[in-house]
C-alpha positions as MATLAB code, in Angstrom:
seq = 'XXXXXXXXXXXXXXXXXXXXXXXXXXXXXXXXXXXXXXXXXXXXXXXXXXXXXXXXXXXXXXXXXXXXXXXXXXXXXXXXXXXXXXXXXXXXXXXXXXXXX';
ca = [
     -96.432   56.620 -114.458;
     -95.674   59.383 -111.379;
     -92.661   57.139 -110.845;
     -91.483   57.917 -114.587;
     -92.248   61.828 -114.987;
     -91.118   62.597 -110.915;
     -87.401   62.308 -112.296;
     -87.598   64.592 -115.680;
     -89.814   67.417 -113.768;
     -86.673   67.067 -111.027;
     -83.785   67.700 -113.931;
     -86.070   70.262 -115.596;
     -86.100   72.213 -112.107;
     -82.349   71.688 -111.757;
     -82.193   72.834 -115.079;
     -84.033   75.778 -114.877;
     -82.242   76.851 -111.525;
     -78.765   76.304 -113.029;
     -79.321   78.278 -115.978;
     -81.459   81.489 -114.480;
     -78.296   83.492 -113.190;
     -76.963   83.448 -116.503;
     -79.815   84.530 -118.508;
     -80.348   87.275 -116.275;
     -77.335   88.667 -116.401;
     -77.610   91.327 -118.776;
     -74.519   93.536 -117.218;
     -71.607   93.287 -118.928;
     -68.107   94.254 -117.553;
     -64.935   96.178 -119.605;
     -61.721   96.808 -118.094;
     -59.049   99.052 -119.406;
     -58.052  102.692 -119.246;
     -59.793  106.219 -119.410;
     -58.718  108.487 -122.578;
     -61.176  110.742 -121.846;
     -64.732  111.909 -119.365;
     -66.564  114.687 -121.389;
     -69.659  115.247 -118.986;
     -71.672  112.287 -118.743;
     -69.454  110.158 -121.420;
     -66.272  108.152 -120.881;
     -64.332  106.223 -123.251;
     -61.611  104.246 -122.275;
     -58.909  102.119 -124.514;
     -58.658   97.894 -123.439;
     -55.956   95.641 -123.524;
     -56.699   95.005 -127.440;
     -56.412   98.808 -127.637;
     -59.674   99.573 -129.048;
     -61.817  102.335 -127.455;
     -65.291  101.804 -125.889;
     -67.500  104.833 -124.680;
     -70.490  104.799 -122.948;
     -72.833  106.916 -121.197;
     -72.308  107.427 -117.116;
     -76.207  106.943 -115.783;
     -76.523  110.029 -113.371;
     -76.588  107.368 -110.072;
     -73.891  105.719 -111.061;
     -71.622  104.186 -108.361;
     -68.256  105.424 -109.102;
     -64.885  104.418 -106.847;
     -61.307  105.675 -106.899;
     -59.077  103.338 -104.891;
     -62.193  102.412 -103.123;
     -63.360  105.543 -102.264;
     -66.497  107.548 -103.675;
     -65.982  109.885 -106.364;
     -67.003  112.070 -108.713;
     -67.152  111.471 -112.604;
     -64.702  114.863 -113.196;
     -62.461  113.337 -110.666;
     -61.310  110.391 -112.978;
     -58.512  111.400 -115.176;
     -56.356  110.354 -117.975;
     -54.593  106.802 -118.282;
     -56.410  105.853 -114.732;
     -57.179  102.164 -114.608;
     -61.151  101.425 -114.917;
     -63.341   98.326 -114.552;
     -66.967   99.722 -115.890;
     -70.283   97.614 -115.487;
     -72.553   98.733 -118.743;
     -76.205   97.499 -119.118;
     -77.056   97.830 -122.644;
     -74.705   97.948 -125.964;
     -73.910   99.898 -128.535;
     -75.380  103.523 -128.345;
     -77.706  102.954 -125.419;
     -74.757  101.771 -123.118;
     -75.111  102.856 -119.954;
     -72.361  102.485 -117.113;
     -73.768  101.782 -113.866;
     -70.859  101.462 -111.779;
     -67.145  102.509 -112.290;
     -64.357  101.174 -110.047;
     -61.076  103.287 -110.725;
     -57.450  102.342 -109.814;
     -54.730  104.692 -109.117;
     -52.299  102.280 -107.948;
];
């Protein structure tokens, strides 16, 4: 009997090990450009040209050409990859990586 359940507690482990990154991953990513940063909100447009905003969390790690920066220091048509946890109203960008070049 151990002989027959050993194997099918084995793939449920694999299983369960294979699939836990994705279920965890509750960050999702948007790419595009910034139209606007009003104090602690920034909307950009994406490639489909519809506009996403979000709220910047106040430790949020934010990068210009790989550099630390400053919300106010992101401007206007600058290239943005933002990691958001939440959706809708209650998303929340945890780290922006901008890109002047």
């Amino acid at each position: 009997m151990l002989q027959r359940v050993l194997p099918l507690f084995a793939l449920l482990a694999l299983i369960c090990l294979a699939t836990a990154p994705v279920l965890a991953a509750d960050d999702a990513v948007a790419e595009g450009k910034i139209v606007k940063v009003v104090k602690d909100k920034l909307t950009i447009v994406d490639k489909e040209k519809k506009e996403h905003s979000c709220t910047v969390a106040k430790d949020a790690k934010i990068t210009c050409d790989g550099k630390a920066c400053k919300l106010e220091d992101l401007k206007e048509g600058v290239a943005v990859k933002v990691t958001v946890e939440g959706k809708g109203d209650k998303a929340t960008a945890t780290k922006i990586e901008a890109s002047t070049k």
